[in-house]
C-alpha positions as a LaTeX table, in Angstrom:
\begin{tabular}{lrrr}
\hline
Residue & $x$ (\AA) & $y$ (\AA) & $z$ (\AA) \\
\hline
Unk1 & 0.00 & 0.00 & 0.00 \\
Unk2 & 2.95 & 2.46 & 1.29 \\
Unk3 & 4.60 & 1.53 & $-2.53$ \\
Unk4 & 1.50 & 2.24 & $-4.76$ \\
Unk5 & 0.73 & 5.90 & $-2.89$ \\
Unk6 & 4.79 & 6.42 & $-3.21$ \\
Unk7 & 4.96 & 5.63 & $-6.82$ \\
Unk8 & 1.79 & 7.64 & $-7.38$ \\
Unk9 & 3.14 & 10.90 & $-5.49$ \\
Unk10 & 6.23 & 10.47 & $-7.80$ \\
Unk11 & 4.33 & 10.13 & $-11.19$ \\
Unk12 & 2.24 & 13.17 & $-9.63$ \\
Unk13 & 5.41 & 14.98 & $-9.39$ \\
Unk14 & 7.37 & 13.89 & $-12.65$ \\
Unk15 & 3.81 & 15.22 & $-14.57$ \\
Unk16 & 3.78 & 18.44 & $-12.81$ \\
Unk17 & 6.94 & 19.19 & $-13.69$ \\
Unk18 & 6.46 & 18.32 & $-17.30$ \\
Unk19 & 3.84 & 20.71 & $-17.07$ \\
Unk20 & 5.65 & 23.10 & $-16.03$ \\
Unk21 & 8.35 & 23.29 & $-18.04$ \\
Unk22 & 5.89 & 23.02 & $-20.73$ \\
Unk23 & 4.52 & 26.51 & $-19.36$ \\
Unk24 & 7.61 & 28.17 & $-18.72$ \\
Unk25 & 8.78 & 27.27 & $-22.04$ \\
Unk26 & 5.94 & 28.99 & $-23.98$ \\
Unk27 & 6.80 & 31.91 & $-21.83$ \\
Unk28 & 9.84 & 32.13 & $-22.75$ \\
Unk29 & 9.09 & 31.56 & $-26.08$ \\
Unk30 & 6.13 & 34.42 & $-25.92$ \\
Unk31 & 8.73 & 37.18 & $-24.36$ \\
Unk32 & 11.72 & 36.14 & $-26.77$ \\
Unk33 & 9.95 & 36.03 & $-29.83$ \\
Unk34 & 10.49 & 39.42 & $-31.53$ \\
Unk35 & 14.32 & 39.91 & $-29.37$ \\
Unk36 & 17.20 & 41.35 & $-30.94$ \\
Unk37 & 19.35 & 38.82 & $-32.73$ \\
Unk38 & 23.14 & 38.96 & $-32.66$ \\
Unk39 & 23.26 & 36.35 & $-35.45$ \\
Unk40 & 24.52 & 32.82 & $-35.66$ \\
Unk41 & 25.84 & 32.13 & $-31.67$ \\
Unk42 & 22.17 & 34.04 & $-30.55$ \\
Unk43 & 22.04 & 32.31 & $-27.42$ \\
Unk44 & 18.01 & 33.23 & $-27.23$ \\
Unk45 & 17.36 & 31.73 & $-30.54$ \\
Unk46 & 19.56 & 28.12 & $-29.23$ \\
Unk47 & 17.34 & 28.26 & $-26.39$ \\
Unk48 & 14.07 & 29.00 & $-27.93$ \\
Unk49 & 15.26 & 26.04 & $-30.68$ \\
Unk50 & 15.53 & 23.91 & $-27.19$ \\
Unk51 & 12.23 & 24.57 & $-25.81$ \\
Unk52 & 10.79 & 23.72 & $-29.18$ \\
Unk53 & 12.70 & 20.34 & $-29.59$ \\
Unk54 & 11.88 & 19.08 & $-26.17$ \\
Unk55 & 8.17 & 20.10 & $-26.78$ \\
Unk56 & 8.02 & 18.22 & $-29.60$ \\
Unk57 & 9.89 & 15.35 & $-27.69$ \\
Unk58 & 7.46 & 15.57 & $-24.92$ \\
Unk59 & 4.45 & 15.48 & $-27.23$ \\
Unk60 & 6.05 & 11.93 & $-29.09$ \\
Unk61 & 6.48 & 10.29 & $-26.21$ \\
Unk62 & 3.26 & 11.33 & $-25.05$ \\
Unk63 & 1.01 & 10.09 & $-27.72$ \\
Unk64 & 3.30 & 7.07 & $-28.05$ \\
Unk65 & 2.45 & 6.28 & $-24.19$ \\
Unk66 & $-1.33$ & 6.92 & $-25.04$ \\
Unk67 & $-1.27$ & 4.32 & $-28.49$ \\
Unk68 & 0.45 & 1.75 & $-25.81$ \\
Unk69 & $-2.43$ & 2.34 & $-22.91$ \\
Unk70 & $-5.08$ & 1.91 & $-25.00$ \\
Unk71 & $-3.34$ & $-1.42$ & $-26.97$ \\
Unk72 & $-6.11$ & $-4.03$ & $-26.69$ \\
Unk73 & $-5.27$ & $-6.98$ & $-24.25$ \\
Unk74 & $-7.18$ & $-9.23$ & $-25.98$ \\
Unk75 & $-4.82$ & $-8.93$ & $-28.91$ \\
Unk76 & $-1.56$ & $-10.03$ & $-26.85$ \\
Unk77 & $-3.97$ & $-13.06$ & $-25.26$ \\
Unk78 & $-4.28$ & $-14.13$ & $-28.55$ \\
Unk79 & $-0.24$ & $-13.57$ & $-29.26$ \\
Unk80 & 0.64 & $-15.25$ & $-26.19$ \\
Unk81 & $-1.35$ & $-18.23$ & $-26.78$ \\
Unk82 & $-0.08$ & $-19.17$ & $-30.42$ \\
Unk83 & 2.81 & $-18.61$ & $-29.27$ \\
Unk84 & 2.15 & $-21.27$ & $-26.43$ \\
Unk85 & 0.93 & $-23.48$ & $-29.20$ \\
Unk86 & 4.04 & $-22.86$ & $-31.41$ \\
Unk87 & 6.66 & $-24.11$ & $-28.05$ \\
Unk88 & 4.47 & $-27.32$ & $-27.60$ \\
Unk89 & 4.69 & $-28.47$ & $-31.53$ \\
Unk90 & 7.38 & $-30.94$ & $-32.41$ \\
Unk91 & 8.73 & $-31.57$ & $-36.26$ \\
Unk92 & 6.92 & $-34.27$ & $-36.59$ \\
Unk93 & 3.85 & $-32.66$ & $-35.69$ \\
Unk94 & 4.61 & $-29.95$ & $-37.64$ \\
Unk95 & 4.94 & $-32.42$ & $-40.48$ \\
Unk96 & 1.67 & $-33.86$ & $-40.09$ \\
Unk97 & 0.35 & $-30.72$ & $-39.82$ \\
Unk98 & 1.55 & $-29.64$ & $-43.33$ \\
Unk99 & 0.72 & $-32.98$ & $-44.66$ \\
Unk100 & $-3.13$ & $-32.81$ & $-43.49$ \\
\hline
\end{tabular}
């Protein structure tokens, strides 16, 4: 019980701090946008091309968690028991099977 409300607290935290980053960073990005540029070593512009990397980072991982969560179970049952099948099948029977 102690484990489940510790690991929840911390995945609490870690998305709160996503989120916040994620606000700072538009921010940022809203103050900096029209800024003075000093040309190719800008240090604004390399930080506003940060911000937009890890957004875009953050946003990939994100809907690649979200296609995983909503993976249907039923579809790995069904992997998991051919592949059960496949373990338990000698050459021989494999041989009668492609004979029949």
């Amino acid at each position: 019980m102690f484990r489940k409300k510790t690991s929840a607290l911390i995945a609490f935290i870690i998305i709160i701090c996503f989120i916040f980053s994620i606000v700072l960073g538009n921010i940022y990005e809203l103050k900096n946008l029209n800024h003075k540029c000093i040309g190719k070593d800008c240090p604004i512009c390399r930080n506003l091309n940060k911000i937009q990397n890890n957004k875009t980072k953050l946003l990939i991982y994100f809907f690649g968690f979200i296609c995983l969560f909503n993976f249907n179970i039923k579809n790995l049952n069904i992997f998991y028991n051919n592949l059960r099948e496949a373990k338990n099948l000698t050459p021989v029977l494999l041989k009668v099977r492609m004979n029949n």
